[in-house]
N, C-alpha and C positions, 0 to 999 in steps of 0.2 A: 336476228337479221337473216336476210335470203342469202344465198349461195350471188355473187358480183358477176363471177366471170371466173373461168378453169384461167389456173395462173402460172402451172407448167405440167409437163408430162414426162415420163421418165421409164424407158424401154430397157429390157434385159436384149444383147445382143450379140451375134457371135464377135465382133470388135471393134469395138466403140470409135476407135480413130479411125477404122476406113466408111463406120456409117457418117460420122462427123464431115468425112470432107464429104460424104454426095449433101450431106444438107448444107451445108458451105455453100458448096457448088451448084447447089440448084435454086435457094433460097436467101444465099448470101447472109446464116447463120454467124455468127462470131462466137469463136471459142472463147470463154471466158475462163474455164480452170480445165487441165486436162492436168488428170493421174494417169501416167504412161502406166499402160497393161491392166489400167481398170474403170478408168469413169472418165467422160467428157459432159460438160458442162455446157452448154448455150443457148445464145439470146437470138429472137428473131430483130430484124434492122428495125426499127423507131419502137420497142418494146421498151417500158418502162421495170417489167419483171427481172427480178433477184434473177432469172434464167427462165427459160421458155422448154428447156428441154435440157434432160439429163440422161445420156446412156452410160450403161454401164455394161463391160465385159464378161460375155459366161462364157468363151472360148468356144473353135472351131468346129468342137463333137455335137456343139446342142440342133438338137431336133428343128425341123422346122414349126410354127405353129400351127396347132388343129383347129383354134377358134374360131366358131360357125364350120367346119366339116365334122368334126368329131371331139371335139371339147367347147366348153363353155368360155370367155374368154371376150374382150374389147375385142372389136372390128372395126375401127379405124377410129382416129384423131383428124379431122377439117380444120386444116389451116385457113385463115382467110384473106383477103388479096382485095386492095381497094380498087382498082379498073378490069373493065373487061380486056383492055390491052391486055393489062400484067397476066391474069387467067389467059389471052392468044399465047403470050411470050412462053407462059409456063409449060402451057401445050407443046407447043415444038421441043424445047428444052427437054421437057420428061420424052419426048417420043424418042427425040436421037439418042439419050440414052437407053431407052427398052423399056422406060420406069412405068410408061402410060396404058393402063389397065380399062379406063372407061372414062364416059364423058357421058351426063345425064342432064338434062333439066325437070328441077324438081319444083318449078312455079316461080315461087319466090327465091330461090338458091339455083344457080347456074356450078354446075361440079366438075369437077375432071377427079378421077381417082388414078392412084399412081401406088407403085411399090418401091420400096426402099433396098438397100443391097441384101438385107434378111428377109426380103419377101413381106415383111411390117407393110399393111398397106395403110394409104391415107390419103383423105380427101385437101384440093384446094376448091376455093368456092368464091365467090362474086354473089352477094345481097343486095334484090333489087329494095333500091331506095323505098320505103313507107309510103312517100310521097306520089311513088310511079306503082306502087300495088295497082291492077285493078283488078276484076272478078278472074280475069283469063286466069289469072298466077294462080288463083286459090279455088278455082272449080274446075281446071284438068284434070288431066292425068296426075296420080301422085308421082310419077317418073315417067320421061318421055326423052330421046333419044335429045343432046345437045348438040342444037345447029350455033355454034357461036359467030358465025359469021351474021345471020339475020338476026341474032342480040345485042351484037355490036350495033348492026343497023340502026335498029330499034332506040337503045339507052347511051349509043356513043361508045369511043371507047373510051373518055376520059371520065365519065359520070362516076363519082365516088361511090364505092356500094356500100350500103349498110347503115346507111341516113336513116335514123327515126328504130333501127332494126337493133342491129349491135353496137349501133354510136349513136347515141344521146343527141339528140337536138336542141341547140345552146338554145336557149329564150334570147328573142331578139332586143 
């Protein structure tokens, strides 16, 4: 059988409880088990996963990561976000904190990239509904600079992303 869908992730960090509250706090994650001074545990909000995310502690001395500058290595995890609100909300949220690195439109995926307190970067994304595909999302540019305000325009901000894409379309 195929690979379903990634069912968690799990990062080495310089301290697991202070990366835990910015995903708390940004994401509104729930800790589900923390070992004081080595590993936190948790779920993103309506996840039905065993955990969505696992850090764990390698203490204050470790290096920053090279992956993509000088070592081989992941280059980010995309979270995803069912309105283009929640993607506005997330924007401001990561900018007052500093966390907001980039904002792209890559067609069919609307992205904002963000950094975490170890510099971990990670995508949040909004998937244009299957149904609202047309030629423009899939014969631009592969990247093009994110105007969310005229996306909004466009698909609302309430429109669910990810209809027909990474959510299943019930049969009626």
């Amino acid at each position: 059988m195929p690979v379903q869908r990634l069912n968690h992730a799990v990062l080495y960090v310089r301290d697991a409880a202070r990366t835990a509250a910015f995903y708390r706090e940004v994401f509104d994650f729930q800790t589900l088990i923390e070992i004081p001074g080595q590993a936190v545990f948790m779920r993103a909000p309506g996840s039905t996963n065993d955990h969505d995310l696992g850090l764990f502690t390698i203490g204050a001395q470790a290096g920053a990561s090279g992956a993509g500058r000088s070592t081989v290595g992941l280059y980010h995890l995309a979270w995803e976000v069912d309105t283009l609100a929640e993607l506005e909300r997330l924007r401001g949220v990561l900018a007052e904190r500093g966390s907001l690195v980039g904002a792209s439109d890559h067609g069919t995926t609307k992205a904002l990239y963000a950094v975490d307190p170890d510099g971990i970067e990670f995508e949040v994304s909004w998937l244009v509904p299957a149904a609202l595909i047309t030629p423009a999302e899939t014969s631009g540019p592969p990247v093009a600079p994110l105007d969310l305000a005229k996306e909004i325009a466009r698909f609302g901000p309430q429109t669910l992303g990810g209809v027909g894409v990474s959510i299943p379309v019930m049969p009626a």
